[in-house]
C-alpha positions in Angstrom: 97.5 101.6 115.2 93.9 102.1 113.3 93.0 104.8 116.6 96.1 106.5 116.3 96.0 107.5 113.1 92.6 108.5 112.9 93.6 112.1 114.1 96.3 112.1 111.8 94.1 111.6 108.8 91.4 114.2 110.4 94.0 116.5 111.1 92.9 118.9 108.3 89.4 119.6 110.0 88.1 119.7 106.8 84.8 117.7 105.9 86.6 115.2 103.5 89.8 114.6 106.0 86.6 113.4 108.4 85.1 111.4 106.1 88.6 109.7 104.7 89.1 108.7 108.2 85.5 107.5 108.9 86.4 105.3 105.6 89.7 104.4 107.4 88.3 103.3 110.2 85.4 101.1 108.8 87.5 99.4 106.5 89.9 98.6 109.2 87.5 97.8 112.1 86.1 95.3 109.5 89.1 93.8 108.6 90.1 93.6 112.1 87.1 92.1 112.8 87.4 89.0 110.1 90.7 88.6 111.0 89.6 87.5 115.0 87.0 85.6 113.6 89.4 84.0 111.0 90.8 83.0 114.1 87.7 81.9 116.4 86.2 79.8 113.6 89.8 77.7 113.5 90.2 77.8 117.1 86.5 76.0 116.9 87.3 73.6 114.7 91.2 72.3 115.9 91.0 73.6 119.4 94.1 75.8 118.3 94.1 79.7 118.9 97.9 79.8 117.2 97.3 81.6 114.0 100.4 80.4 112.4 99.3 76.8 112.4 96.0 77.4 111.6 94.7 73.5 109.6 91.4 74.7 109.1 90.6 76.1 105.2 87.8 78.3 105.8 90.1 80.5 108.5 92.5 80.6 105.7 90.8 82.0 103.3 89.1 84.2 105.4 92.4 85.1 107.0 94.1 86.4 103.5 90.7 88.3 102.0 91.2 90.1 105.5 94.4 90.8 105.4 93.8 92.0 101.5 91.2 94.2 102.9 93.9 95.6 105.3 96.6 96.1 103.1 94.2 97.7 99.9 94.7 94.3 97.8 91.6 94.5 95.0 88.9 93.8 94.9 89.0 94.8 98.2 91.2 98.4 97.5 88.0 100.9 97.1 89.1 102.4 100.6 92.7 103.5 99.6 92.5 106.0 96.8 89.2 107.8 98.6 91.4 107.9 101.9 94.7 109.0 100.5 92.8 111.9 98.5 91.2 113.5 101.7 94.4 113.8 103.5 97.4 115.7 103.2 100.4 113.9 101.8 102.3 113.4 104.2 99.3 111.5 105.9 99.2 109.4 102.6 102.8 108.8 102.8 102.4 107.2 106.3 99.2 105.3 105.0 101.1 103.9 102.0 104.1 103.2 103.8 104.2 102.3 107.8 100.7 100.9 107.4 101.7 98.3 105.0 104.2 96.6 107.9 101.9 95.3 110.4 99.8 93.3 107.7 102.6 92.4 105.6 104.7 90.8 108.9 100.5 88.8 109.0 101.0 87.5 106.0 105.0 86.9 106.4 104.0 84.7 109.4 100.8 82.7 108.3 102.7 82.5 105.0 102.7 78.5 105.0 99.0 77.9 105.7 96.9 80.7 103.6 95.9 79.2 100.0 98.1 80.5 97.5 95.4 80.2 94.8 93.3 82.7 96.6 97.1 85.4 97.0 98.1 84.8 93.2 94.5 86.0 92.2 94.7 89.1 94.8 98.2 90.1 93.1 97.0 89.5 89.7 93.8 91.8 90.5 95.7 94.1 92.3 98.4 94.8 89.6 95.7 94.8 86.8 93.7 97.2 88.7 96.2 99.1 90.1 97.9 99.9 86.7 94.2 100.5 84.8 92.7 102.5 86.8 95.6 104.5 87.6 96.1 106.0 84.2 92.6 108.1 84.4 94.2 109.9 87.4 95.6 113.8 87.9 95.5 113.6 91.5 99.2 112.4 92.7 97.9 110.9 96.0 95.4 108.7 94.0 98.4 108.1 91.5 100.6 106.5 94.3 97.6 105.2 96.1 97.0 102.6 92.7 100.6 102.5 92.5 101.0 101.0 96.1 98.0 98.8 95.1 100.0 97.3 92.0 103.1 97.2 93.8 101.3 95.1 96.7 99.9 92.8 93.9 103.6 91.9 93.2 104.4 90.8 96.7 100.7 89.1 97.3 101.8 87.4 94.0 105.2 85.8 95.1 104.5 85.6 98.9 103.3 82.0 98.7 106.6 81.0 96.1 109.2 82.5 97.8 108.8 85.0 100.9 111.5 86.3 101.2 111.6 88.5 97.6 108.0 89.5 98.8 110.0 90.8 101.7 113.0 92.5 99.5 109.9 93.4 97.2 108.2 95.8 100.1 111.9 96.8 101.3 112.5 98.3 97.9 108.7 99.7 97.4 109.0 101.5 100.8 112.0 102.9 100.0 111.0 104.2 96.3 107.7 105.3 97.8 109.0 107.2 100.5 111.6 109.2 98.0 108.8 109.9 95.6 106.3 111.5 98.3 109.0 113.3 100.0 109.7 114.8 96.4 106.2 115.7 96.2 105.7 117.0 99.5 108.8 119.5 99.8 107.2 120.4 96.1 103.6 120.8 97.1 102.8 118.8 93.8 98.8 117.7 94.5 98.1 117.9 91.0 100.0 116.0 87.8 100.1 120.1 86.5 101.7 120.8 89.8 105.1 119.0 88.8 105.3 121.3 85.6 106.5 124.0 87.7 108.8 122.1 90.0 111.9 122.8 87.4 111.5 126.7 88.6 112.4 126.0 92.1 114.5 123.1 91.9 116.4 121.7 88.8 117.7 118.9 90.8 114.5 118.0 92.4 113.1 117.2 88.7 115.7 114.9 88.0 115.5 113.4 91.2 112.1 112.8 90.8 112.6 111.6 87.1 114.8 108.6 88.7 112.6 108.1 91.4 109.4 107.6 88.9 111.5 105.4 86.6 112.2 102.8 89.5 108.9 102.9 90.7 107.7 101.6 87.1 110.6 99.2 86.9 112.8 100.5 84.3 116.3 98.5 84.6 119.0 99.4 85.7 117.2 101.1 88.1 116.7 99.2 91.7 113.3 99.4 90.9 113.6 96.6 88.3 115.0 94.4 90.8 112.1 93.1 92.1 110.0 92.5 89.4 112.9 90.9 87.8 113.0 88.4 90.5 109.1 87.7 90.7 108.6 87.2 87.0 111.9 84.9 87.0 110.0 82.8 90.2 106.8 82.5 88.1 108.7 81.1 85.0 110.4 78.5 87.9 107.2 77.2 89.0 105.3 77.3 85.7 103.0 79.9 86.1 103.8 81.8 82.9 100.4 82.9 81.8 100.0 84.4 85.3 103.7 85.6 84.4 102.8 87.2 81.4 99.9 88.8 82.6 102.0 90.5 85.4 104.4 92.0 83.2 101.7 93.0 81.0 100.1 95.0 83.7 103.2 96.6 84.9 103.4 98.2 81.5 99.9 100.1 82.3 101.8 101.5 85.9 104.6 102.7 83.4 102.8 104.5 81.2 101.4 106.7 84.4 104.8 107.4 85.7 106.2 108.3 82.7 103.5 110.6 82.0 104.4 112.2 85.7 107.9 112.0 84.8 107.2 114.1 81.5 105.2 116.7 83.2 107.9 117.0 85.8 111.4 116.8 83.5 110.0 117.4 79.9 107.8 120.4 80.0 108.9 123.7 80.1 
């Protein structure tokens, strides 16, 4: 998977496409890398190379901060903004879409072994981050690069509660994700002053997008909502309400981004 889409990223022969997938490719060699050790180290220590059973705590740990390193989880997300910028979008589309499966089916499977103190503090991270540092942004590829590293805080953060929202929380994301760059590619928007002039060539487009942007942050009664409905509803159920609180908090700061976008794109004349 990591080979195959290294020509895909370099596909604009231009020096930053080359370095973007250079970045790709380190960051997933590496990952790669922990994740067979991960493995080897338990496979030492119980005699066991099955990585869903894995006993042994170290392998564990090692396992998720891999996986996070995969997937663009912070602290471990420096790779995905850098990438998605020195590609085209529809390259960033496949990165922030199909390349989140293989990971999140990982992490689906080892679910019952990998410490869940270690994933709520990924997913809190990830949605703080992802919703900070996303407000400085004009570039819409690094705008849905910290979006996809918020929204991937909200499944690390329920994946050891209840998998299967985490599940119906990446369904949803994949399908709000893939709306929102197909919007933006058939628009050429590269820029948040881009979408200003989408209204010119397609009314409907706007108000398409509009909907699409509003989901994405999590506006009810929009599907987008859905999700984070159900996470924040599981936190409450298990007690973790200052985790809880903090999670909605932060998906206030991935709101204020996508309504800015969806200003530019419906509002402005």
């Amino acid at each position: 998977n990591t080979l195959a889409i290294i020509p895909i990223i370099s596909t604009l022969h231009h020096p930053r496409s080359t370095e973007a997938a250079t970045k790709y490719f380190l960051t997933q060699a590496a990952a790669s890398a922990m994740i067979l050790f991960s493995s080897m180290i338990n496979a030492w220590n119980t005699g066991t190379w099955d990585i869903t059973q894995m006993s042994y705590t170290p392998s564990n740990t090692l396992l998720s901060l891999a996986l996070a390193l995969k997937l663009g989880l912070a602290p471990a997300h420096f790779w995905l903004p850098e990438v998605l910028q020195g590609s085209t979008l529809f390259t960033a589309f496949i990165i922030t879409t199909w390349q989140k499966l293989a990971p999140m089916s990982l992490i689906y499977m080892t679910m019952n072994n990998l410490p869940s103190t270690v994933l709520l503090m990924l997913g809190l991270t990830s949605s703080a981050i992802g919703g900070w540092s996303g407000l400085n942004q004009t570039q819409t590829r690094k705008i849905m690069a910290y979006s996809s590293i918020a929204h991937l805080g909200w499944m690390a953060m329920i994946a050891s509660i209840m998998s299967n929202i985490m599940i119906m929380n990446l369904v949803v994301y994949l399908m709000m994700t893939t709306a929102l760059f197909f919007s933006l590619i058939c628009s050429k928007s590269k820029t948040i002053k881009d979408t200003a002039t989408i209204w010119t060539t397609s009314p409907a487009l706007t108000i398409i997008m509009m909907l699409t942007l509003l989901s994405l942050g999590g506006l009810p009664p929009l599907t987008g909502f859905l999700p984070k409905w159900l996470v924040l509803e599981e936190l409450i159920m298990q007690n973790l309400i200052p985790m809880a609180t903090a999670m909605a908090m932060s998906a206030l700061l991935s709101l204020f981004f996508y309504l800015r976008l969806t200003y530019t794109t419906t509002l402005t004349l």
